[in-house]
N, C-alpha and C positions, 0 to 999 in steps of 0.2 A: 118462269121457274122451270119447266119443263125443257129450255131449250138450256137453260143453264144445266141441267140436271143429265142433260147429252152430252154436252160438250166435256163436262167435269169426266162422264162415265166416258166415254173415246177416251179421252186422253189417258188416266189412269188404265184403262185397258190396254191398250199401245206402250205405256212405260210402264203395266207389269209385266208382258209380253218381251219388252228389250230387259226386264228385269231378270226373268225367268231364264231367257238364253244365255244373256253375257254371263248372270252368277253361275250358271246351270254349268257352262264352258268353264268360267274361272275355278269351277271348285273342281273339274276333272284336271283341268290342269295341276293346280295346288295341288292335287293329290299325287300325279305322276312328280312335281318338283321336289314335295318332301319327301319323297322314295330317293331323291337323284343327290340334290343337296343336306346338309347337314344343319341342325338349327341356329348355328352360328352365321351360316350364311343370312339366313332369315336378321337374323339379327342385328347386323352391320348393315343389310339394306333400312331395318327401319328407323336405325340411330341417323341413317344419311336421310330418308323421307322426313323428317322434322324440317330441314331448312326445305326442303323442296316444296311442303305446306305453306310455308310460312310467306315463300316466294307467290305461291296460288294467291294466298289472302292478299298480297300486298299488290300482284299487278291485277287482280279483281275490281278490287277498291270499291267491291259495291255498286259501280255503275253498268253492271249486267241487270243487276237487278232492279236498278232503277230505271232502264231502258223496258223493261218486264211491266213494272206497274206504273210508268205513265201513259196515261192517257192515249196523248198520241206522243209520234214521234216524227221527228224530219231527217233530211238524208244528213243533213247540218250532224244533227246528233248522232246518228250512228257512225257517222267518219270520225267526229269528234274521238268517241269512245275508243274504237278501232284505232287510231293514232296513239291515242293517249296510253290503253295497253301496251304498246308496243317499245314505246318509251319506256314506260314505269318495266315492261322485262328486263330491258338492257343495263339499267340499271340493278334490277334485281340480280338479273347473273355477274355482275361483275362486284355485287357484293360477297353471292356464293364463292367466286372461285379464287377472290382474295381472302376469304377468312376461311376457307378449307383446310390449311395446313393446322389453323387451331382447330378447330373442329376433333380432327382427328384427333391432335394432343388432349382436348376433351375428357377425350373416352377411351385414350391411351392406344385406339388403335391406329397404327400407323398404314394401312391400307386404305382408310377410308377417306381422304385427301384425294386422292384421284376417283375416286367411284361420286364423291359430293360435285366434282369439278363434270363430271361427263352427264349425271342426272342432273344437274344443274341445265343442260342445253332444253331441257323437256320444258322451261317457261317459257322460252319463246314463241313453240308448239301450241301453248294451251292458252298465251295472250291471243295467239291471230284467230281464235276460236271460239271468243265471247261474244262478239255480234251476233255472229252465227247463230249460234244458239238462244241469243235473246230475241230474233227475226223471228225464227222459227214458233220459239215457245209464244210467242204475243200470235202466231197465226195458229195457234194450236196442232200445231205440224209435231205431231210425237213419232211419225210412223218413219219419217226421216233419222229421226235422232235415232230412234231403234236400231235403223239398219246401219249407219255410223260407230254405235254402241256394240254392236253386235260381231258385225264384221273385223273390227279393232282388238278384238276379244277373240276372234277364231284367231287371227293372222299373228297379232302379237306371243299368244298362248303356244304356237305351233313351235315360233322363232324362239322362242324360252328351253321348250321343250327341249329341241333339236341342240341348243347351245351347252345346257347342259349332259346332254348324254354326250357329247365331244368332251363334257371335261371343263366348260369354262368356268364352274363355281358360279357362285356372288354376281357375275358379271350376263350369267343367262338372265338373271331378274333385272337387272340395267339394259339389258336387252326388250327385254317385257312391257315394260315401262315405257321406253322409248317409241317403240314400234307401234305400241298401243295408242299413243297420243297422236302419231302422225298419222296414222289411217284414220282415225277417228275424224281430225282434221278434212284429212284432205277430203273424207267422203263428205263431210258438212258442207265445204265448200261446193262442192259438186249438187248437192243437193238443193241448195239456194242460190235463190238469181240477185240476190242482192249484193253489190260490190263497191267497197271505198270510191270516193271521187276524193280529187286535190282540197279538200276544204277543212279548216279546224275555227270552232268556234268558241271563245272564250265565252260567250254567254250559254252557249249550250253545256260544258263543261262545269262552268260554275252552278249553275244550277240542278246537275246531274249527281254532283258532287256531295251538293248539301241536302241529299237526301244519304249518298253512297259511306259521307267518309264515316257516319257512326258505324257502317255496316265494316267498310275497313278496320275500323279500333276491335269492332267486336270480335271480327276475322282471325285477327293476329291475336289475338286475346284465345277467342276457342282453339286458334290452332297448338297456342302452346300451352294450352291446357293440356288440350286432348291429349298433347304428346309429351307431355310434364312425366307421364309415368314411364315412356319410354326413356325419356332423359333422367330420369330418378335410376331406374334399373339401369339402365346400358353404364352409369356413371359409377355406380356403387358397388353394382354384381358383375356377373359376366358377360360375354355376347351370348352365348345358349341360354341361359337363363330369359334375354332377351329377346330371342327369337321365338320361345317357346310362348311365352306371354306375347308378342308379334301374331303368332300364329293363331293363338287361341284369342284374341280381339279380332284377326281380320275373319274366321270363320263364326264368332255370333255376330257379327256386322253382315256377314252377308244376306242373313235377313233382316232383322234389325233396319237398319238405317238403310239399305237398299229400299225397303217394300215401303219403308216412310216416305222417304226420299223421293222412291216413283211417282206416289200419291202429292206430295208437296209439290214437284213439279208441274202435275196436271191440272192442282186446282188453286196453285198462287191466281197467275194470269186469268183464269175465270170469276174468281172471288176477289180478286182486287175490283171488278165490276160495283159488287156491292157491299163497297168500305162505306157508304154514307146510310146501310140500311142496316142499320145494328140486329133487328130481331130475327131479321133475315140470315144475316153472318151468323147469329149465335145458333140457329138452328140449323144452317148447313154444318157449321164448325162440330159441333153435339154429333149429328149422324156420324160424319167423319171420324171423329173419335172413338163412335162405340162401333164401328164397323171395321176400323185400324185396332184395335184394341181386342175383337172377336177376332182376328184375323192371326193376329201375330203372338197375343200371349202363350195360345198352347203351342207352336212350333217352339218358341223359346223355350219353355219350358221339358215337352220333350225331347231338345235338341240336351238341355241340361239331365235329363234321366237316362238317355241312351246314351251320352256321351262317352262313360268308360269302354259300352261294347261297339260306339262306332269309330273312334280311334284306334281301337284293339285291333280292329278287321283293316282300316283303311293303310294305317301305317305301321313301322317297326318300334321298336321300346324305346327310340329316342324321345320318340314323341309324349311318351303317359302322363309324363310329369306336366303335360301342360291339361290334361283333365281337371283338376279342381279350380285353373283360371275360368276353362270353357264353362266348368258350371254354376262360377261365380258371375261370370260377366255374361251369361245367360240371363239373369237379373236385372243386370241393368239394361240388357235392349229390350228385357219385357217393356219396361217404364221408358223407353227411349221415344216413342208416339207423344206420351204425354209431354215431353219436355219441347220437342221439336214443334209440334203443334200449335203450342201457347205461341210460341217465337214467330211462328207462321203470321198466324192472326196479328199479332203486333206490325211483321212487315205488312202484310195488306193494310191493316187503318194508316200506314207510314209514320209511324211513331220508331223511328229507326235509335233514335236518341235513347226510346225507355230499351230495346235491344240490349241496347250500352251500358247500363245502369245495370239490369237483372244478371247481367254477362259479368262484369266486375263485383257486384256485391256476392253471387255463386262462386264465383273463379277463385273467391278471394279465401271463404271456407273450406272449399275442397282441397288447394292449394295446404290449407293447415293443417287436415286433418292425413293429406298424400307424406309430410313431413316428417309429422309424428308418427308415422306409421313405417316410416325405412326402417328402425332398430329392430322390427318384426318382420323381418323379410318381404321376399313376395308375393308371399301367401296374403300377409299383413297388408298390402299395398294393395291390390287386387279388393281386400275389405274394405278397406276405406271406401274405393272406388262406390262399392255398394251402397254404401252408409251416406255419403257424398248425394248418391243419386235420390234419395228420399228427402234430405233435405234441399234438395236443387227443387221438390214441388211447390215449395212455399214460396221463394221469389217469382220462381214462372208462371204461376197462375193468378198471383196481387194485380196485376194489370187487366189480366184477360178480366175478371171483376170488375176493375172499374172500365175498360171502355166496351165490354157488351154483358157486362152483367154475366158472365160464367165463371162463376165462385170455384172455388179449392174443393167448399163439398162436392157444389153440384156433380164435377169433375172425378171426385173418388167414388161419390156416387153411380154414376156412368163407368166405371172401369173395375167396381169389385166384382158383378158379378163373371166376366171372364176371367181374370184372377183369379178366383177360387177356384174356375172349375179347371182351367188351366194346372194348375198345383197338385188338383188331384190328379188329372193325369199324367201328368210329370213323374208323382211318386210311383203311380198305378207300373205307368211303365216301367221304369227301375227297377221295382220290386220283382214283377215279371221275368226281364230280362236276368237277373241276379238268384233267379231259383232255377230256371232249363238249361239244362244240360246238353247243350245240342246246339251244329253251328252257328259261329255269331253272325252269318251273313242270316238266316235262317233266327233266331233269335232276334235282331234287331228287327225281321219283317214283321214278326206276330206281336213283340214287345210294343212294338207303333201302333201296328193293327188295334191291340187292347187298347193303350194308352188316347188315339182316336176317337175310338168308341165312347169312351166313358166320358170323354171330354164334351163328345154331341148331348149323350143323353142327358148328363149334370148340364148343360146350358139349356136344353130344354123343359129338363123339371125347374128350373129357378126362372125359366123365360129371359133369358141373356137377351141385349137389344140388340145386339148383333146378329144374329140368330133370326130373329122374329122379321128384320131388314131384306138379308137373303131368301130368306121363304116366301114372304112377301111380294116379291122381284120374279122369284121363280112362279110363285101360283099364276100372276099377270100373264106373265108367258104363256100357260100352259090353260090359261081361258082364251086369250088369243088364238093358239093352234088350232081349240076346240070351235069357235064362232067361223075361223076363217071361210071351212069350205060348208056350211051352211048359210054364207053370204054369198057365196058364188053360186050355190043352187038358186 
């Protein structure tokens, strides 16, 4: 338990670390971009990133992940996969860059036909780059992908930068994109010794497969989910409109599903170990949650309370109107752990099939309620989204129940007391921020500072288990420091 409980804590430490830099870098840059371009640009790049997702999902297929939690694996199988990506891109692109011309008739803009056809090259990029990644992550190699992650993120960020203050518009984030994915690449490559040999095997494939393809249904399923709202707006309103909504999901995602995400990736491959020890999973799965859940609720939350004074400060009035997206979909990455989590556990027992099932019967609601809700703008739409995510708890946690007994209670159980106290600091700081008169750079420090504060205190009068985890951790430490040089005397 102890060696799992290292390897879990490396890795997550290594991809919060790649986490912290590349979002640290992405959001200076975003800042310098939205100062340079206009929200329409934003906009038109993320009506063209729906096919480019959906390209991910389809030459993914799931057999990254299935190469993650088998067991073992042979060189058979990793060329296998390697070949097999590479195929399924070229095919991918040559469906992008023939259906681009509609595309763009779509959404009625005629620019976006050639911007789809050149983001489109970035699949074949990101096919020769799922071994990689799956080698490494089964060896617990975070510290490589870090530097891959990070590096890709300075150099792409730089190239963005530079093209837009030349003037290029639209085409500096095509830029971004592109340069992003091939450094990323090429460092991975560089960083693992593992390389194709001539071989493809139909039995390695087939049974990589029949773990992968519900992971592909689901893929293409979450991806046009995910971006159903993009296609809803960009289809019905304008491209600012959509870029503004663009802007205000990828800046609560930056923590959100980044800080998940880092955590998912470090402890699939170590918890895929113990898929056959249920009470084991359930209580790794449990700390995980109320440790992701302490962690991430108050930034959400005060990302939602300071958000009108920290838009105010970072960009110009183009931007405001996407404040009440950001503090709606602040909401839903609070709750973003819990959903992602469940799915987690499901891929490690390898029940990829129920994946499938909770993905279609959620897609299927949220889908109705995204519908009914265009007559009401995108104010309207953005609620749904909210509304959507509370009832997404009910299918994702029916399973985690039945295959290790972690109930819907148990689970809101484990997650109100950060919540609350999250909320109050949310409010604490808004209110803060919305009564001083004095600057917002200077306003947003002390509005935190408070909103902080009240967040630790309220989790330690209610004893949040988050809280009690960290402290925990830290006392060990700090009786260690204390024994060490009384052992050496």
């Amino acid at each position: 338990m102890k060696s799992m409980n290292r390897k879990i804590g490396v890795g997550v430490l290594w991809n919060l670390a790649s986490m912290f830099l590349t979002r640290g870098a992405s959001t200076i840059f975003m800042l310098f971009l939205a100062r340079l371009l206009a929200p329409e640009a934003f906009g038109l790049v993320a009506m063209a990133m729906v096919v480019f997702e959906l390209a991910n999902a389809f030459i993914n297929s799931g057999l990254g992940a299935a190469l993650i939690r088998s067991k073992e694996v042979s060189g058979a199988d990793l060329s296998t996969v390697f070949y097999s990506n590479l195929g399924l891109s070229l095919v991918a692109y040559a469906a992008i860059f023939a259906s681009a011309p509609y595309i763009a008739a779509f959404y009625n803009q005629p620019e976006l036909a050639a911007l789809v056809q050149i983001m489109g090259l970035v699949v074949f990029i990101n096919a020769a780059r799922v071994v990689q990644t799956a080698v490494l992550s089964r060896k617990m190699d975070f510290k490589t992908q870090m530097k891959a992650n990070t590096l890709a993120t300075l150099v792409s960020g730089v190239l963005a930068v530079t093209a837009a203050y030349h003037g290029w518009g639209v085409w500096s984030l095509v830029v971004q994109m592109l340069s992003q994915a091939a450094v990323s690449a090429f460092i991975l490559w560089v960083g693992s010794s593992w390389r194709p040999s001539w071989q493809f095997s139909t039995e390695s494939f087939t049974r990589l497969f029949a773990f992968g393809r519900n992971l592909l249904a689901e893929g293409i399923l979450s991806v046009l989910y995910q971006n159903s709202y993009i296609l809803v707006i960009g289809r019905f309103f304008s491209a600012e409109l959509t870029g503004l909504y663009y802007f205000a999901k990828k800046v609560s995602n930056l923590i959100s599903k980044q800080l998940t995400g880092a955590v998912q990736q470090a402890t699939f491959p170590a918890l895929s170990t113990l898929q056959d020890d249920n009470p084991t999973l359930k209580y790794k799965y449990r700390q995980i949650m109320q440790l992701m859940m302490f962690l991430i609720a108050p930034i959400m939350m005060l990302l939602a309370g300071l958000s009108p004074t920290l838009i105010g400060l970072a960009f110009d009035a183009r931007w405001q109107s996407a404040v009440p997206y950001l503090q709606l979909l602040c909401v839903v990455g609070m709750l973003y752990p819990l959903h992602a989590l469940n799915l987690n556990l499901l891929k490690v027992k390898g029940r990829a099939d129920l994946v499938l099932k909770v993905g279609l019967l959620k897609k299927s609601v949220n889908l109705t309620l995204l519908f009914l809700a265009i007559p009401y703008g995108v104010i309207g739409i953005v609620v749904s989204q909210v509304l959507a995510t509370f009832l997404a708890l009910v299918p994702n946690t029916y399973f985690s129940a039945k295959l290790v007994e972690y109930s819907l209670r148990e689970q809101v159980t484990d997650v109100t007391k950060p919540i609350a106290a999250a909320i109050l600091a949310g409010l604490s700081a808004f209110w803060v921020a919305e009564i001083l008169q004095i600057h917002p750079a200077a306003t947003l420090l002390f509005s935190g500072m408070v909103g902080t504060g009240i967040y630790v205190l309220a989790s330690m009068i209610i004893r949040a288990e988050g809280l009690l985890m960290l402290w925990s951790k830290v006392r060990k430490r700090l009786n260690k420091v204390r024994v060490f040089p009384d052992n050496r005397s």
